[in-house]
N, C-alpha and C positions, 0 to 999 in steps of 0.2 A: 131074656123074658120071651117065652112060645106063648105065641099066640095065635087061638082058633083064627077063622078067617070073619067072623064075625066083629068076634073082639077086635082084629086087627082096622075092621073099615068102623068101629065105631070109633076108634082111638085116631084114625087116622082125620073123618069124618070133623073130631073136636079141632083139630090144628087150624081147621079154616078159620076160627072164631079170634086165633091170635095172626097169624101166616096167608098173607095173600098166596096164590101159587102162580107163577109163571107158567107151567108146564106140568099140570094136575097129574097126567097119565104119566107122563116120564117119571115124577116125583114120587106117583103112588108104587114105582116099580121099585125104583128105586129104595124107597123105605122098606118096600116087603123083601127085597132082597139083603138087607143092613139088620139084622135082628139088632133090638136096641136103641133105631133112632128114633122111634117114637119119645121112649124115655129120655131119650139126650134133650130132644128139641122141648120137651116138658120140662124139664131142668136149668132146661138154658133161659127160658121166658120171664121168671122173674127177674134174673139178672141184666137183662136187656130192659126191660121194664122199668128197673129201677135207675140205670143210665141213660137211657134214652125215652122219658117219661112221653113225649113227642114224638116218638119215631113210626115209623113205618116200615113194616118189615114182612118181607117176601121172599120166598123159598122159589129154586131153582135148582134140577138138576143140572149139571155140567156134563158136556159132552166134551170127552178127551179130544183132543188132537188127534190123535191114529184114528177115529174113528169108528173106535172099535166100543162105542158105547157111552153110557156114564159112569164116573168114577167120583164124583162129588157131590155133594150136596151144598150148596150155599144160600146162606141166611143175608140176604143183602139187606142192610140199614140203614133207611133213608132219614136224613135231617134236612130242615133247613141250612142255607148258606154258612147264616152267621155260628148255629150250632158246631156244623163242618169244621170250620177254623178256629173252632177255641175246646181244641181238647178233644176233640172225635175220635183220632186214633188211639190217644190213651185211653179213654173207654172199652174201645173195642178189645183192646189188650189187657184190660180189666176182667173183663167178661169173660173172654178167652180162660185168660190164668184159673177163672173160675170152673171152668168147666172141663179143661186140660185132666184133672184128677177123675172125672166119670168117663171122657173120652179113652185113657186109659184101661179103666175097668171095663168098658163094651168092647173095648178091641176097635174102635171108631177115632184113632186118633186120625187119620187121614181122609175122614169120609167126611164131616161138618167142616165147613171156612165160614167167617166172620167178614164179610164183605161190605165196606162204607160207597154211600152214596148219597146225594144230594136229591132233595126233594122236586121232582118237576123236571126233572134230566136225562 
């Protein structure tokens, strides 16, 4: 999906309304260099939605270890405790398996992770 650069900050613009951001400018570079994850992360939102109806969820690019930039993008999903430990990772792998098939098609299998985390931590 090409998108003008308008189109691209209005699209990116709406993520804030689901996606807190860790690191808005890394993240925005990130996405405009990844054609496609705007759609992935628009894809992925109901399915997180519907398993973690409670969650809290913030985007972060990842800075490789070499240094040499970022190379991920992660969707970190915050629950409370008691959520954590009853089923969180099967969710997540839920979710995942849902989205594995569009990651696929963008060519984005390596650039989204599904990252758990506890609320308040």
């Amino acid at each position: 999906m090409n998108l003008t650069n308008e189109e691209f900050e209005t699209e990116f613009n709406k993520l804030n309304r689901f996606y807190r951001m860790r690191n808005p400018k890394e993240i925005r570079d990130f996405i405009k260099n990844n054609k496609g994850l705007i759609a992935l992360l628009n894809e992925t939102e109901p399915h997180l939605l519907h398993k973690f109806p409670k969650g809290e969820f913030e985007l972060q690019a990842h800075n490789d270890i070499t240094g040499e930039g970022y190379h991920k993008l992660y969707v970190n999903i915050f629950v409370d405790e008691e959520r954590f430990n009853n089923g969180f990772m099967d969710d997540i792998h839920d979710v995942d398996d849902k989205i594995i098939p569009i990651k696929k098609e963008l060519d984005l299998m390596m650039k989204l992770v599904l990252m758990p985390g506890v609320k308040g931590y």
